[in-house]
Every structure is written in C-alpha cells, then in structure tokens.
ZADO-884273 format. One line per field, with one value per residue (C-alpha): residue in one letter; z, y, x. Coordinates in steps of 0.02 Angstrom, whole numbers. Each point is the difference from the previous one (the first is absolute). Layout:
# ZADO-884273
residu	(A | ...)
z	(Z | ...)
y	(Y | ...)
x	(X | ...)
# end
This chain:
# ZADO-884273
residu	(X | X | X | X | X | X | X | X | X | X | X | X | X | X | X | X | X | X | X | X | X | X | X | X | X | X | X | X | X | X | X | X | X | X | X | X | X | X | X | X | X | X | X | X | X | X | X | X | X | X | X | X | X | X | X | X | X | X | X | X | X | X | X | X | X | X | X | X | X | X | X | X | X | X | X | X | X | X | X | X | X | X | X | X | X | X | X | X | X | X | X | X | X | X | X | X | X | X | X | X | X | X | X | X | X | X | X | X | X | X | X | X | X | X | X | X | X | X | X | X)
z	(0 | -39 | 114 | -51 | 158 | -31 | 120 | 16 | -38 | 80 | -6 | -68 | -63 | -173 | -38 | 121 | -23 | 66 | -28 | -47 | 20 | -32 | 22 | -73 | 99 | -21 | -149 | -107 | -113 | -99 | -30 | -170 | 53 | 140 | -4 | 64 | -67 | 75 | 8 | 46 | 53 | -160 | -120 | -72 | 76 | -79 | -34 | 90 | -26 | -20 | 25 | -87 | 50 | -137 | 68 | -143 | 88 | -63 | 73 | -36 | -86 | 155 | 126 | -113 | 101 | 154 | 61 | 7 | -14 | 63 | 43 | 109 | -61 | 146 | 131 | -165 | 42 | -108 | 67 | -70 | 49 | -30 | 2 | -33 | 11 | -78 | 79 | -157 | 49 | 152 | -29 | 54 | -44 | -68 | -14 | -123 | -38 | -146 | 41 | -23 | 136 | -75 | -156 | -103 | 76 | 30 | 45 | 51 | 186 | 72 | 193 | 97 | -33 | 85 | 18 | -49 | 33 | -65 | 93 | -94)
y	(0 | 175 | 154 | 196 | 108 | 188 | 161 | 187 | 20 | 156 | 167 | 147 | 185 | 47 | 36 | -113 | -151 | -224 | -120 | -192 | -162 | -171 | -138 | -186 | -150 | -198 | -126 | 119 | -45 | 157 | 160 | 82 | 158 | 80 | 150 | 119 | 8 | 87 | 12 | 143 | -27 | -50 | -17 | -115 | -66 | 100 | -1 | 119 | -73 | -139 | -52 | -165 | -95 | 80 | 172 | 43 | 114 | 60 | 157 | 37 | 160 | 80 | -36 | 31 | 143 | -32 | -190 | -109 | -170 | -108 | -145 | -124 | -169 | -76 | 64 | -66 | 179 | 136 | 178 | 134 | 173 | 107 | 213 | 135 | -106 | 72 | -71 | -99 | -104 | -73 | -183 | -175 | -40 | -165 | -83 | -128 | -117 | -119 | -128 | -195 | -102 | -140 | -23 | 10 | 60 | 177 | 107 | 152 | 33 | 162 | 77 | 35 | 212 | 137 | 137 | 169 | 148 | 196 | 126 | 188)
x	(0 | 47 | -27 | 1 | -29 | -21 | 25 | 32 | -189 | -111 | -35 | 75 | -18 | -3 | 178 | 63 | 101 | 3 | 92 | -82 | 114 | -55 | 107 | -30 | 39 | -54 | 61 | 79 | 138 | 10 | -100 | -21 | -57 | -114 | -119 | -154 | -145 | -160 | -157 | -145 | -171 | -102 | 143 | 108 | 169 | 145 | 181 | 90 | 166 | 101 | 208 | 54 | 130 | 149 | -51 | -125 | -121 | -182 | -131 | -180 | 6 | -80 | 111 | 170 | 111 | -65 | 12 | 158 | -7 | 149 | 40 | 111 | 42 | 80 | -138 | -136 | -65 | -59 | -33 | -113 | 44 | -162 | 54 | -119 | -135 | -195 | -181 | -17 | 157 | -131 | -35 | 48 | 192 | 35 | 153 | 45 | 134 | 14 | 134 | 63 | -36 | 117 | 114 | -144 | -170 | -40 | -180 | -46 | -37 | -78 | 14 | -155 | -25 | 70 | -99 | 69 | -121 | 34 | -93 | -12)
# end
C-alpha cells in the first residue's frame, strides 16, 4: 500500500503566503513525478502543478509567478510554496504521485485534501 499525507493547509489573507508538503511512504520502488492539484466547491479538480522525477516542472497558467513547486527525492516529499495568494486560490489541495511499486507496475495515488482558505 501507498500513502500520500498532506499539510501546511489553513487560512490566510489575500496577499499572504503557505507552504504545502506531502510526503509518500508504503511499497514504493520509484516515483515518476508528484503534484497539486485542487479543487473549489462545484468545480472540477485542477492541475496546479506538477515536478517529475528528471526535474521537468509544469504550472496552471493561473498560478505561474506566484507558487513554487519543489520537491525532495530522498524525503519522497514535494513542497508547494503558495506567495501572494488571491480568494480564488481557496479550495481543497490534492496531492498526487504517480509511481512504480515494483520493476514493472506503477498507478497513480492521491493524498486526502488539504484545505487552503483565502480571506479578502
């Protein structure tokens, strides 16, 4: 079994600034990249960005300039630092990780939410 737990959730200020980590743990063998995605009352689950394993590194248009994703391959951790953050950044924080649980066998596994909330 695989495990992604999230934190750094809450609330914040427009303009202000957290930090997400979620770290994967269980029968991994090797991860092939790990990502946020989120996801707003009565709307669809969204990319907000990803890190793959050789460093290649993709943002939703709306978040470009002001989050940073990164990423720690010995801790299987990957951080998302969130600055100047708007209301509509508020939603439920998903991590995901796609990643080989043996020589051959991979899936995609996702963390339970983190709630990130943006007051004006």
């Amino acid at each position: 079994q695989v495990q992604l737990v999230e934190s750094g959730g809450g609330l914040v200020q427009a303009g202000g600034s957290l930090e997400l980590s979620c770290t994967a743990s269980g029968n991994i063998f090797r991860i092939i990249s790990m990502g946020w995605y989120r996801q707003a009352p009565g709307k669809e689950r969204d990319l907000v960005a990803d890190i793959n394993s050789g460093g290649g590194i993709k943002y939703a248009d709306s978040v470009k300039g002001r989050f940073t994703i990164s990423r720690d391959n010995a801790k299987n951790t990957v951080y998302l630092q969130m600055n100047s953050l708007k209301p509509e950044d508020t939603a439920l924080y998903y991590c995901k990780a796609y990643l080989y649980t043996d020589y051959r066998n991979w899936d995609s596994y996702w963390g339970q939410g983190t709630q990130v909330t943006v007051s004006s």
